[in-house]
DRENDO-1510 file (C-alpha; in Angstrom, 1 decimal, always signed):
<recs>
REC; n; res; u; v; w
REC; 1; UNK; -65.7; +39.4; -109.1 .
REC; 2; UNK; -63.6; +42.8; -108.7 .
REC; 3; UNK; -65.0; +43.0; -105.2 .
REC; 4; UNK; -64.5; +39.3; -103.7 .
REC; 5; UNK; -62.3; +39.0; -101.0 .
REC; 6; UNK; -62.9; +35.2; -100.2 .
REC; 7; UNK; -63.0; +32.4; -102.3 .
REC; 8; UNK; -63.0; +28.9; -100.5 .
REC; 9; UNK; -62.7; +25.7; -103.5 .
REC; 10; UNK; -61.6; +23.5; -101.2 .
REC; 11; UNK; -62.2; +19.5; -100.9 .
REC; 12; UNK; -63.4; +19.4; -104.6 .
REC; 13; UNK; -61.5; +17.2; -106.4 .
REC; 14; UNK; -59.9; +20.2; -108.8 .
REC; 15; UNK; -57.2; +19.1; -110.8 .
REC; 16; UNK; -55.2; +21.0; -113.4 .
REC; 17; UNK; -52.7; +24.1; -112.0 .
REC; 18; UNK; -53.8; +27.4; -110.7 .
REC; 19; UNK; -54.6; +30.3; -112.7 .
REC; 20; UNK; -52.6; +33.0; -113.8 .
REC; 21; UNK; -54.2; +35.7; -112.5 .
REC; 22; UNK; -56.8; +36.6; -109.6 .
REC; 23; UNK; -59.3; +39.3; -108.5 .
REC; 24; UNK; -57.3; +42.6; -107.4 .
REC; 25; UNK; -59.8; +42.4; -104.4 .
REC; 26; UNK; -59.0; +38.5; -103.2 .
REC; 27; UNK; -57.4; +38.2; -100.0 .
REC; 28; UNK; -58.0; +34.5; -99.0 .
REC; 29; UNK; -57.6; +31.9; -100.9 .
REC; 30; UNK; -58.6; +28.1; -100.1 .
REC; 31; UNK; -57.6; +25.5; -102.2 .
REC; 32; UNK; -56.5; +22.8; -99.8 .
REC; 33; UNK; -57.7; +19.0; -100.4 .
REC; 34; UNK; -57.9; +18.9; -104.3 .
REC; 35; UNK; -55.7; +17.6; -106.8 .
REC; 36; UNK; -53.7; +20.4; -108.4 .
REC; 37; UNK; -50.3; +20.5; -109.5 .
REC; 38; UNK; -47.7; +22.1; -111.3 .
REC; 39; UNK; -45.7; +25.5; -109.9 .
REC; 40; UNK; -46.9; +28.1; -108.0 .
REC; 41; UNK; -47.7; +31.5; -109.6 .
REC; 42; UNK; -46.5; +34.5; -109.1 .
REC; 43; UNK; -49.5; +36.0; -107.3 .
REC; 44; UNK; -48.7; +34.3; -104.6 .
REC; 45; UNK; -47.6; +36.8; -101.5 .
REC; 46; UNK; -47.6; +37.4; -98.2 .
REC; 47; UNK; -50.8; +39.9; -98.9 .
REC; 48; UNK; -52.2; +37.0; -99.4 .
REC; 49; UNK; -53.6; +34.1; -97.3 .
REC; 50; UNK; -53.4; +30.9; -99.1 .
REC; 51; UNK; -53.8; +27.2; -98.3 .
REC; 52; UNK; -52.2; +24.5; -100.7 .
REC; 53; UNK; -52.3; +21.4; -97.9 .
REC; 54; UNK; -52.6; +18.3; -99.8 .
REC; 55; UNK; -52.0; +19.1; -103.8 .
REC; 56; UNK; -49.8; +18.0; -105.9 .
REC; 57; UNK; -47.3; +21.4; -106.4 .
REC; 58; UNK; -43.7; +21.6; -106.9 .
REC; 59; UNK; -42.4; +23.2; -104.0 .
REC; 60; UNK; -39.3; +25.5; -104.8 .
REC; 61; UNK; -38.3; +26.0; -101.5 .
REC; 62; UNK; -36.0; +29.3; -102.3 .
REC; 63; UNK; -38.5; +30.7; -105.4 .
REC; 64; UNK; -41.9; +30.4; -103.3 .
REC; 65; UNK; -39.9; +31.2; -99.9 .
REC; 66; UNK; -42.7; +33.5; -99.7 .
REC; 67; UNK; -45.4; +30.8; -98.4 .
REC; 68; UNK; -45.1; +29.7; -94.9 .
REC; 69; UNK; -42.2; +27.1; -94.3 .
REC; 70; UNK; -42.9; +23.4; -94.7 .
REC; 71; UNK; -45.2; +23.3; -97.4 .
REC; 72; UNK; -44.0; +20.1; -99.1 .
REC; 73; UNK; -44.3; +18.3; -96.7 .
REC; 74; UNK; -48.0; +18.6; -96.4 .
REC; 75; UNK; -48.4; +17.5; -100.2 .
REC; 76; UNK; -50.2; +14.2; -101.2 .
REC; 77; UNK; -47.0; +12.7; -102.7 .
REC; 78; UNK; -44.8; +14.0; -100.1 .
REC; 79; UNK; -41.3; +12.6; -99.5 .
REC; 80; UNK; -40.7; +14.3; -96.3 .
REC; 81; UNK; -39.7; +11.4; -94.1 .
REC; 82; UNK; -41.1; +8.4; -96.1 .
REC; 83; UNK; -39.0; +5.6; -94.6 .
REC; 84; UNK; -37.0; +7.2; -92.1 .
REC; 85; UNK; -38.8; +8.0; -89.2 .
REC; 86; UNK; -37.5; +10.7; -86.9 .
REC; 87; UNK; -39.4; +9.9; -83.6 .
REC; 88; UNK; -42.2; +8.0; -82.1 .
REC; 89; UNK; -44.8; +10.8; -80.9 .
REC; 90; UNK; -45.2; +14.4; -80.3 .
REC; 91; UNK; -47.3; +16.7; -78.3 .
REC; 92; UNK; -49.2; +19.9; -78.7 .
REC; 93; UNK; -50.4; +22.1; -76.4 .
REC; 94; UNK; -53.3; +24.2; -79.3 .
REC; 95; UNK; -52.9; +27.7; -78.6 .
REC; 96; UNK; -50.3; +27.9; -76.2 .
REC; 97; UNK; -46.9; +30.1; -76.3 .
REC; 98; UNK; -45.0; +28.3; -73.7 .
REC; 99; UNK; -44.0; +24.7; -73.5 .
REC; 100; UNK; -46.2; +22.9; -70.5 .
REC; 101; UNK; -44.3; +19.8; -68.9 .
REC; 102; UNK; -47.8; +17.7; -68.0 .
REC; 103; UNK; -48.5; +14.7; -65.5 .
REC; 104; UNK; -48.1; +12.1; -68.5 .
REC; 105; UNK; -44.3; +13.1; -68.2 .
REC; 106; UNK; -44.6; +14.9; -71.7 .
REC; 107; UNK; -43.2; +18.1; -72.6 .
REC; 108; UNK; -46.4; +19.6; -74.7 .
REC; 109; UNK; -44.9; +21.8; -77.6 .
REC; 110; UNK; -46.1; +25.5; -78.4 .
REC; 111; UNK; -48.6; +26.4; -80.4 .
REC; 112; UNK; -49.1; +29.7; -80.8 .
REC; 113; UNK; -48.7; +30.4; -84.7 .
REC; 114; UNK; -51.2; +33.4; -86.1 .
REC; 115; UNK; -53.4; +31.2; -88.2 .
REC; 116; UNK; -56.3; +33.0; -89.9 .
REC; 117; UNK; -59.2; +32.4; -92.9 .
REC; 118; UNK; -56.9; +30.2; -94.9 .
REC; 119; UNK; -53.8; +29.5; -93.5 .
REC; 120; UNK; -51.5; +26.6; -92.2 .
REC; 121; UNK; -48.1; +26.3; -90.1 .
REC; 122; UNK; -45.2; +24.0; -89.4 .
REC; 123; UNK; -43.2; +23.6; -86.8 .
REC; 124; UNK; -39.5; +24.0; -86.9 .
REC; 125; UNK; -37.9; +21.2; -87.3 .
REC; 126; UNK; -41.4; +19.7; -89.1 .
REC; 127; UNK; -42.3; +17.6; -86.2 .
REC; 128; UNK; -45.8; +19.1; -86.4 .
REC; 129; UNK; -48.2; +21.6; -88.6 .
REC; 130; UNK; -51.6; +22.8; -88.5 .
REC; 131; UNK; -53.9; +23.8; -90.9 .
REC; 132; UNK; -57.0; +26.2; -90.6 .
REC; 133; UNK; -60.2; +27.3; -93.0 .
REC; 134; UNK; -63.0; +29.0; -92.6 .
REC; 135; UNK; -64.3; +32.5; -91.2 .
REC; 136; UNK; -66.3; +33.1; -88.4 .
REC; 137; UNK; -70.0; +34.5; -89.3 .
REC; 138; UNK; -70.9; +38.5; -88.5 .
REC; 139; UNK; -68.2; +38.5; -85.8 .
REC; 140; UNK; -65.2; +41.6; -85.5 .
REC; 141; UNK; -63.0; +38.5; -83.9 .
REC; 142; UNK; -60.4; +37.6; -85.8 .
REC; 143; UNK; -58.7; +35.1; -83.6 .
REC; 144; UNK; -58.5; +31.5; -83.3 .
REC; 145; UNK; -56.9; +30.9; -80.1 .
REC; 146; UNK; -59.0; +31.3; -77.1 .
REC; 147; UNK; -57.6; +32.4; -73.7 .
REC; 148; UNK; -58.9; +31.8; -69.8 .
REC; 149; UNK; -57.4; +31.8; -66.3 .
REC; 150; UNK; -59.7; +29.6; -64.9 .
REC; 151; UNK; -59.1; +26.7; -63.8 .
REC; 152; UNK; -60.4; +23.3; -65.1 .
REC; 153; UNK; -61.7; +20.9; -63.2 .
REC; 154; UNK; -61.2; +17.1; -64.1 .
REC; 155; UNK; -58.0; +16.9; -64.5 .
REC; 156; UNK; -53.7; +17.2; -63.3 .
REC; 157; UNK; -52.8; +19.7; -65.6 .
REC; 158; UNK; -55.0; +22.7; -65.5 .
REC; 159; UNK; -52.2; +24.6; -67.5 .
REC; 160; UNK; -53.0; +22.8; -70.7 .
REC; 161; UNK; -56.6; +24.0; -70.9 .
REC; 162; UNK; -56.3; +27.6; -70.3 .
REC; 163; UNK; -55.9; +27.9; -73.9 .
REC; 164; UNK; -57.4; +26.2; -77.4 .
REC; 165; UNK; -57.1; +26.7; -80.8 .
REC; 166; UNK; -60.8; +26.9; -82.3 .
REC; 167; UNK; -61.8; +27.3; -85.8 .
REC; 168; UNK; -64.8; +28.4; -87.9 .
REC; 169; UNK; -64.8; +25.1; -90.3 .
REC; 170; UNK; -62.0; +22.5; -90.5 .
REC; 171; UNK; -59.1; +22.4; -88.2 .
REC; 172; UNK; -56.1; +19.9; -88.8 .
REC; 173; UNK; -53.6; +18.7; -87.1 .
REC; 174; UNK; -50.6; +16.9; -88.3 .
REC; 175; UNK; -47.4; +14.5; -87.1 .
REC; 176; UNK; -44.5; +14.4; -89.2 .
REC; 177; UNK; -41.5; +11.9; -89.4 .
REC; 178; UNK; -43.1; +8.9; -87.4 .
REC; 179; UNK; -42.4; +5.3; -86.8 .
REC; 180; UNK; -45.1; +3.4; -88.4 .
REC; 181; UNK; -47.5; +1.4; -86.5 .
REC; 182; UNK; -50.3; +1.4; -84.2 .
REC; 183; UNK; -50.8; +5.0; -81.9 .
REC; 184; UNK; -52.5; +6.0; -78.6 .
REC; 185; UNK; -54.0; +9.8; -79.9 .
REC; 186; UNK; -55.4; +11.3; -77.1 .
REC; 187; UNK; -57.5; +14.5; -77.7 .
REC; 188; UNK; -58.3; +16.7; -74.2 .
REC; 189; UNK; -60.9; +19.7; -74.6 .
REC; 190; UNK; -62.4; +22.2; -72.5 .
REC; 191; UNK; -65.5; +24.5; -73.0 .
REC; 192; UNK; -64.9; +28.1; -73.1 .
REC; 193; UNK; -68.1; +29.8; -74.4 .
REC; 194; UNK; -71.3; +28.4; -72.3 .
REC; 195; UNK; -71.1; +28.1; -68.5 .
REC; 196; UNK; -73.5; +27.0; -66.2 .
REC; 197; UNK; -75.4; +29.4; -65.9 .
REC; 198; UNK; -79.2; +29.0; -65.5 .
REC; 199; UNK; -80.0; +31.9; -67.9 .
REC; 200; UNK; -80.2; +32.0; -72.2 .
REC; 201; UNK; -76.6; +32.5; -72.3 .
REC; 202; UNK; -76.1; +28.7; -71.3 .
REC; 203; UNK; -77.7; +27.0; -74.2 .
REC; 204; UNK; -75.7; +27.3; -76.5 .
REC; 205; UNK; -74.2; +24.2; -78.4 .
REC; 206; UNK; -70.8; +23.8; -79.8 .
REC; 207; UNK; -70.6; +20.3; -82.1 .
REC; 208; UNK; -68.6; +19.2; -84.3 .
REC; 209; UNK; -67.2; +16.1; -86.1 .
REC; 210; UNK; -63.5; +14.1; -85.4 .
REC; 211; UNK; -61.4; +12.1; -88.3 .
REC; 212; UNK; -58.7; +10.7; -87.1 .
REC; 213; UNK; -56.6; +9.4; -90.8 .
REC; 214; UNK; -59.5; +10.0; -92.9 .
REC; 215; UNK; -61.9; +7.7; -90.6 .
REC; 216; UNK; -64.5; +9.6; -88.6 .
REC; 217; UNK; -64.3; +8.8; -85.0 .
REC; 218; UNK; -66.9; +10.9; -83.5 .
REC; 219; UNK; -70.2; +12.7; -85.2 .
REC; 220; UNK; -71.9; +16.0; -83.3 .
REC; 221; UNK; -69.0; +15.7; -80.7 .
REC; 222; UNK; -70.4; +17.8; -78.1 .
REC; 223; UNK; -67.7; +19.0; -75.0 .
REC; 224; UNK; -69.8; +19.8; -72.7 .
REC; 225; UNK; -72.4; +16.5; -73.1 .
REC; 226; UNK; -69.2; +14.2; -73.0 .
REC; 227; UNK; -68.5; +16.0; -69.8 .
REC; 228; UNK; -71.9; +15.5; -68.1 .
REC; 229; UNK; -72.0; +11.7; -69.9 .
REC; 230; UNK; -68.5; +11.4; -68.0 .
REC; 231; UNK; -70.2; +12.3; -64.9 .
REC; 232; UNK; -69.3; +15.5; -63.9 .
REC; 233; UNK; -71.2; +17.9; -61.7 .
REC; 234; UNK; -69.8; +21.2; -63.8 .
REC; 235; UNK; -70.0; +21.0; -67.9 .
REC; 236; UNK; -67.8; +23.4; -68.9 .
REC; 237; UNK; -64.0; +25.0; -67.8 .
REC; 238; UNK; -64.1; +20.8; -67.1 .
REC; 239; UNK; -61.3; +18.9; -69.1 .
REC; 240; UNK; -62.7; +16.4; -71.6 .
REC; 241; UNK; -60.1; +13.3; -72.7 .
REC; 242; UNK; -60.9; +10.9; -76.0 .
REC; 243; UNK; -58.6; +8.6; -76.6 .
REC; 244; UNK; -58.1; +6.4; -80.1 .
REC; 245; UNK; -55.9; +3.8; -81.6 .
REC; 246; UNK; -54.7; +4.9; -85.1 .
REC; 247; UNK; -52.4; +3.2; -87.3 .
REC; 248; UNK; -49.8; +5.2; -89.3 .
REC; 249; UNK; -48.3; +4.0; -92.5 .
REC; 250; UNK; -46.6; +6.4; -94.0 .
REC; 251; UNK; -44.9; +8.0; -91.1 .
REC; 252; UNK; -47.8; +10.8; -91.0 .
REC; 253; UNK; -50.9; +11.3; -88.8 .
REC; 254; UNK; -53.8; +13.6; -90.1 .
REC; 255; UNK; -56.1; +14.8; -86.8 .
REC; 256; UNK; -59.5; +16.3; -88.5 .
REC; 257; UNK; -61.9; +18.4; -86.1 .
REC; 258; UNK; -64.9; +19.7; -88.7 .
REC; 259; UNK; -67.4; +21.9; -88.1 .
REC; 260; UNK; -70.6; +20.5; -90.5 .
REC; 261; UNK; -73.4; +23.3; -89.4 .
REC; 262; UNK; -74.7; +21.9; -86.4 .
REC; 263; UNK; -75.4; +23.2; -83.0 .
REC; 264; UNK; -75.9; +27.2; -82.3 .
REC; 265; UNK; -73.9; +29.9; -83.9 .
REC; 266; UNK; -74.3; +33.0; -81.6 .
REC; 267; UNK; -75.1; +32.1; -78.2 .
REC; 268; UNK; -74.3; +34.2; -76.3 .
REC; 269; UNK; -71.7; +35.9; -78.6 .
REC; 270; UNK; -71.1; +36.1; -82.4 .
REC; 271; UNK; -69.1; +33.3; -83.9 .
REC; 272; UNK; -69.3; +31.0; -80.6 .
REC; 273; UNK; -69.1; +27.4; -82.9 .
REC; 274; UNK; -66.8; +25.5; -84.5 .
REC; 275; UNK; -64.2; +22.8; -83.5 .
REC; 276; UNK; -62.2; +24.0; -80.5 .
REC; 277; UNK; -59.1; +21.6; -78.8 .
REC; 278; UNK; -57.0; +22.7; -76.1 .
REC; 279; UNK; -54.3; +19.6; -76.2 .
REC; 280; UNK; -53.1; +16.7; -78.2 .
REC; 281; UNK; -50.8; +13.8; -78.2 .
REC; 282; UNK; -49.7; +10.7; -80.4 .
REC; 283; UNK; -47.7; +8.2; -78.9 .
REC; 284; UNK; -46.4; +4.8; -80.4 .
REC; 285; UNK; -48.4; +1.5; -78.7 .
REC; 286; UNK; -45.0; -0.5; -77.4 .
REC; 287; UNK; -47.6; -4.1; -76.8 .
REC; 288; UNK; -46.8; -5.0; -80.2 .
REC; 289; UNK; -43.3; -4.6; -79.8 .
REC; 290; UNK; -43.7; -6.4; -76.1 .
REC; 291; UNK; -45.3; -9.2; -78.2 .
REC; 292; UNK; -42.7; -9.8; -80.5 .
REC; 293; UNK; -39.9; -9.6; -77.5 .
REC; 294; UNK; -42.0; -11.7; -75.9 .
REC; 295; UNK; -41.6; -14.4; -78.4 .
REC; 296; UNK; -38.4; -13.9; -78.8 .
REC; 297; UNK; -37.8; -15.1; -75.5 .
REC; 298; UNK; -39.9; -18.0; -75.6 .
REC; 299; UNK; -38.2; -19.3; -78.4 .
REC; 300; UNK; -35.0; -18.6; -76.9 .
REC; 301; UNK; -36.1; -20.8; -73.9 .
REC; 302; UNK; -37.6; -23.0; -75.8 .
REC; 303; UNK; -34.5; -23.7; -77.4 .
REC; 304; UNK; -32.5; -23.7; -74.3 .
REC; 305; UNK; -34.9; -26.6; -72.6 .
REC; 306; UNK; -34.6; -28.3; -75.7 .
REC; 307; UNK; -31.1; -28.2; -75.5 .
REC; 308; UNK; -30.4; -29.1; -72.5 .
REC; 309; UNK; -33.2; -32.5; -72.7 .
REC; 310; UNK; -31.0; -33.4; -75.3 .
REC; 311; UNK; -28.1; -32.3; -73.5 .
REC; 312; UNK; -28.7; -34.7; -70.9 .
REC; 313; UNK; -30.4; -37.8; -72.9 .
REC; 314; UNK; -26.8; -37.6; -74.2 .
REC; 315; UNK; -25.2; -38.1; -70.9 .
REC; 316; UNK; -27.2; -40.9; -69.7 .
REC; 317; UNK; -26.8; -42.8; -73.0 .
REC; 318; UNK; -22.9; -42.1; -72.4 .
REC; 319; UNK; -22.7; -43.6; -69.0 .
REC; 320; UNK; -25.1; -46.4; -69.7 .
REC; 321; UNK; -22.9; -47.2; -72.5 .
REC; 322; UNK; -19.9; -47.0; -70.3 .
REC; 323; UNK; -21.6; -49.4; -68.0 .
REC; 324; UNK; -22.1; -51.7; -70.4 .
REC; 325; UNK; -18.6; -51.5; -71.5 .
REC; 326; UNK; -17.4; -51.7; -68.0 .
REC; 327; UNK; -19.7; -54.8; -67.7 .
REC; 328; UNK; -18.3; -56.5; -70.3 .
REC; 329; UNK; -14.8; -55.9; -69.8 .
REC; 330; UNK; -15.6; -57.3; -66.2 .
REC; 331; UNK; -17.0; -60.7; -67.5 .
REC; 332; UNK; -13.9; -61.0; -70.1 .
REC; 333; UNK; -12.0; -60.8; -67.1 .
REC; 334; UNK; -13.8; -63.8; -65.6 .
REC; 335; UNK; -14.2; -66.3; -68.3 .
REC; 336; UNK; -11.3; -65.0; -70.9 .
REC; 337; UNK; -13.9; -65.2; -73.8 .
REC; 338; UNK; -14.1; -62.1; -75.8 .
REC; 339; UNK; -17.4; -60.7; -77.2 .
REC; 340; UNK; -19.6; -62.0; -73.9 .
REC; 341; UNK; -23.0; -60.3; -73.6 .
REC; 342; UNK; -24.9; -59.3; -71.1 .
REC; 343; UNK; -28.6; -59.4; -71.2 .
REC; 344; UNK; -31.3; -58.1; -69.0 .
REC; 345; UNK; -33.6; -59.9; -67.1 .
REC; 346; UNK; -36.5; -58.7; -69.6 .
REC; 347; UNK; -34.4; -59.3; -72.6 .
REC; 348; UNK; -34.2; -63.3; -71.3 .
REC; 349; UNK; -37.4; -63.6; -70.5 .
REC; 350; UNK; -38.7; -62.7; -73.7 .
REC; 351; UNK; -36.0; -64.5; -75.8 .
REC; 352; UNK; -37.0; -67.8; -73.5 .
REC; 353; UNK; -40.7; -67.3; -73.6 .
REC; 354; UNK; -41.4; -66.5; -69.9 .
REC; 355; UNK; -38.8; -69.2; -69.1 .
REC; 356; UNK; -41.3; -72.0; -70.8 .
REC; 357; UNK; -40.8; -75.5; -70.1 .
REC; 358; UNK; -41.0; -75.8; -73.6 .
REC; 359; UNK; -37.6; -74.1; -74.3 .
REC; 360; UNK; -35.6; -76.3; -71.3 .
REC; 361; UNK; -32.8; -78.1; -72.3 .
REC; 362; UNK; -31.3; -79.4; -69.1 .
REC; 363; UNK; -30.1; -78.4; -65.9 .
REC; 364; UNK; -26.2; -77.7; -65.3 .
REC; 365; UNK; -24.2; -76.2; -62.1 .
REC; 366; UNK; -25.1; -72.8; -62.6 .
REC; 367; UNK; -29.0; -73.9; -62.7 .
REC; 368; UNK; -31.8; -74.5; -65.7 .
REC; 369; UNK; -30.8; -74.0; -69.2 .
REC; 370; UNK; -33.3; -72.9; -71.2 .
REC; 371; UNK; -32.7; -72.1; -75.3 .
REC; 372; UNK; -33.4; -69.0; -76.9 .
REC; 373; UNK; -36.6; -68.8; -79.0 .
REC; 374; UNK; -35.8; -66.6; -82.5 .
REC; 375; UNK; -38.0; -64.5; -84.2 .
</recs>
């Protein structure tokens, strides 16, 4: 034990604090995914690469200011934004150290942190963090960002590809402070390692797995087969775009790229596998909130129409009202009785029986008299 320099206990449902003391020899340390708690010990340096993400520790921001910013935020009973949302996406351009304005009108955000075995980063202000495990197999390469000049095909922003962030096992990526509800997450890849090339050195495979909030979205992802599947003549330096609706309920997104042993390991070089991304985005879906404005508005015309039927059933009742009263007054005038009706032609019709010779009384000087039938 005096000689291990790696020790990976992650995803394994540990619970309890951590211990004391370590090996005088350990210099990563993985215990991301579990359930520990409690306060951090004092072993805990930067001579040391150590991943809490998603624990239960107490976070003393000024006593354990040795740990990488943030770190509270990535626990499982975080408060870090709970019900107050700070913004309705963000974008990351994996590996890059410059900001990339891109054809979606989005400024993509840098990316460029030195991540390594066991390690994780935030960004400042915690809009965003990453978190990386694992270590590349029988390979002197100790980076996980990937560089090229070339430029990709298949797409309007070339920029955003010439670099990714890759890892050896689990990569994650994660959005801080956002509205809850449905999002558009859109993923965008480019192979690196295998060109087309018609000799060995184009074999190789490169596959991995995608979670999107827990929920696997793609098994044995392959870049350069969702490139050819797409259509395209060339399979690699190619941009690749997946896009997903996730919901977010707690005002955090968890993107998961996992690397489950499948595909080649060292074709052509050492260590070429593992999840590799080159850009990401997360942007809030608006139709729901077009929905609801949308019936807002009905209702608001609804109302209105309603209103104004009524509005105007009012108005004719008034003036036929005001005719009768006119009507009246006009009759008063003529014979100087008060209370004098005036009946419709239907109304004495009905009261008379269709004018039956049943119900005549007599003729006078004004014509037939006929009586009035009652119900």
């Amino acid at each position: 034990m005096n000689s291990l320099t790696l020790l990976f206990l992650g995803n394994n449902s540990l619970t309890g604090g951590l211990p004391s003391s370590i090996g005088p020899s350990i210099k990563y340390l993985d215990f991301s995914y579990n359930y520990l708690s409690g306060n951090l010990p004092s072993w805990a340096s930067h001579n040391l690469q150590l991943n809490l993400v998603a624990n239960y520790f107490v976070i003393n921001k000024s006593k354990d200011s040795v740990l990488p910013a943030g770190l509270e935020c990535l626990q499982r009973n975080t408060s870090c934004f709970l019900g107050s949302p700070q913004s309705s996406s963000f974008t990351v351009d994996c590996g890059s150290s410059r900001s990339v304005f891109a054809s979606d009108n989005s400024m993509y955000q840098p990316d460029d942190a030195n991540l390594g075995v066991a390690s994780y980063y935030i960004s400042s202000p915690p809009r965003w963090g990453v978190s990386n495990v694992g270590r590349f197999m029988d390979t002197s390469n100790g980076s996980y960002i990937v560089n090229s000049s070339r430029r990709f095909q298949n797409t309007l922003d070339s920029k955003l590809f010439q670099t990714a962030r890759m890892s050896a096992s689990t990569l994650r990526y994660y959005g801080f402070g956002l509205e809850n509800g449905d999002y558009t997450v859109t993923l965008q890849f480019g192979e690196f390692d295998f060109e087309d090339l018609q000799t060995w050195k184009s074999v190789g495979r490169r596959v991995f797995d995608i979670y999107l909030q827990g929920e696997r979205k793609e098994q044995n992802f392959n870049i350069k087969k969702a490139a050819k599947e797409a259509g395209e003549a060339s399979t690699s330096y190619t941009a690749v775009k997946k896009q997903y609706t996730v919901p977010v309920t707690k005002n955090i997104l968890e993107i998961h790229l996992f690397w489950a042993g499948k595909g080649t390991c060292c074709i052509p070089n050492q260590g070429d596998y593992g999840p590799t991304i080159s850009a990401l985005s997360a942007t809030l879906n608006t139709k729901k909130k077009g929905n609801k404005i949308g019936v807002i508005i009905g209702v608001v015309i609804g109302a209105t129409v309603l209103g104004l039927a009524i509005l105007a059933t009012l108005c004719v009742w008034r003036h036929k009202r005001r005719k009768v009263s006119l009507e009246q007054q006009e009759l008063y005038n003529i014979v100087r009785i008060p209370n004098v009706f005036c009946y419709t032609y239907g109304e004495l019709r009905t009261a008379t029986e269709n004018f039956s010779s049943a119900n005549l009384l007599g003729e006078g000087g004004y014509g037939s008299v006929y009586k009035e039938m009652e119900d």
